[in-house]
C-alpha positions as CSV (number, residue, x, y, z in Angstrom):
1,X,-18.3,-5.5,-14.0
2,X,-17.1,-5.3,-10.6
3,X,-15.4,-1.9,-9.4
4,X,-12.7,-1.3,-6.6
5,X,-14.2,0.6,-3.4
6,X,-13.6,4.2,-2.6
7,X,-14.5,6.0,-0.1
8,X,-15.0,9.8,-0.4
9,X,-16.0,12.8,1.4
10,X,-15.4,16.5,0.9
11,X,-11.7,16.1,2.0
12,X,-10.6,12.8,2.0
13,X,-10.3,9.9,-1.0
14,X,-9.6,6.6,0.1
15,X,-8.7,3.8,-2.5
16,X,-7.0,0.8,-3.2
17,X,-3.5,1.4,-4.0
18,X,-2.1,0.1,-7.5
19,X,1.1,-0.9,-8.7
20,X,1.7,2.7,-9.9
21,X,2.1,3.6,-5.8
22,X,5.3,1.5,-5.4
23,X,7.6,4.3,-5.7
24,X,5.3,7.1,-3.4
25,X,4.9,4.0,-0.9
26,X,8.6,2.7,-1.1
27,X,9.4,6.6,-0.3
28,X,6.8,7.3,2.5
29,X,8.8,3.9,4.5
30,X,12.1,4.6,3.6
31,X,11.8,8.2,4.9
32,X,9.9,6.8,7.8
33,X,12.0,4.0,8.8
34,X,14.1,5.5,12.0
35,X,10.9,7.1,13.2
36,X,8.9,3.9,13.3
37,X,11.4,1.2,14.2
38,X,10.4,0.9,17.7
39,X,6.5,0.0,16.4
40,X,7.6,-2.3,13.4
41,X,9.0,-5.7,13.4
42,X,12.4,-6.1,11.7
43,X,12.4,-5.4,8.3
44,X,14.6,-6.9,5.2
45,X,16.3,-4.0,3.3
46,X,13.9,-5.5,0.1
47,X,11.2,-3.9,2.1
48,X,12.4,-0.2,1.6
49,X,12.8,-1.1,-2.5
50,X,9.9,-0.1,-5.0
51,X,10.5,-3.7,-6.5
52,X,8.8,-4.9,-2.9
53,X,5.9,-2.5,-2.9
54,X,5.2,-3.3,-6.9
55,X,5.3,-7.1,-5.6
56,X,2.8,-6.6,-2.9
57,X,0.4,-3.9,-4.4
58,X,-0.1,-6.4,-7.3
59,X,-2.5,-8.4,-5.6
60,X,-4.3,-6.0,-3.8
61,X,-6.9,-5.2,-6.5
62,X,-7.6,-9.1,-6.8
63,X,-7.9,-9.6,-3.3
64,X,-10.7,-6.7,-2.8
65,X,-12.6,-7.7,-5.9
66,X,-12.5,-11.3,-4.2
67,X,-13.8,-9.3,-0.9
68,X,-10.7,-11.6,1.1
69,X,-9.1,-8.0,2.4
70,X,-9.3,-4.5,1.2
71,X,-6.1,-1.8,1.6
72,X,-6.7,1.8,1.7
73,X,-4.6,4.7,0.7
């Protein structure tokens, strides 16, 4: 059976972020948004929604199992 990577140390867990993350991560950009604007490119209002971050964290666990890119949070 094959296992998602994480990466651990005394103070620090890195891991693949699941579906369940959606709202946490749509939070973290929406609060962010002002503040990184200059360093991001333009991004549609969908992108601040937890319906986007569901979308796009639901391949991520497919995509590091198939070793084609691996996403830590």
């Amino acid at each position: 059976m094959l296992t998602l990577p994480v990466l651990t140390t005394p103070r620090l867990v890195l891991r693949v972020p699941a579906v369940g993350d959606a709202e946490a991560l749509a939070a973290f950009v929406l609060r962010n948004r002002e503040h990184l604007r200059p360093f991001e490119p333009a991004r549609p209002d969908s992108y601040f929604t937890p319906q986007f971050w569901a979308q796009d964290l639901s391949t991520l666990a497919i995509r590091a199992l198939r070793e084609e890119l691996v996403t830590f949070i």
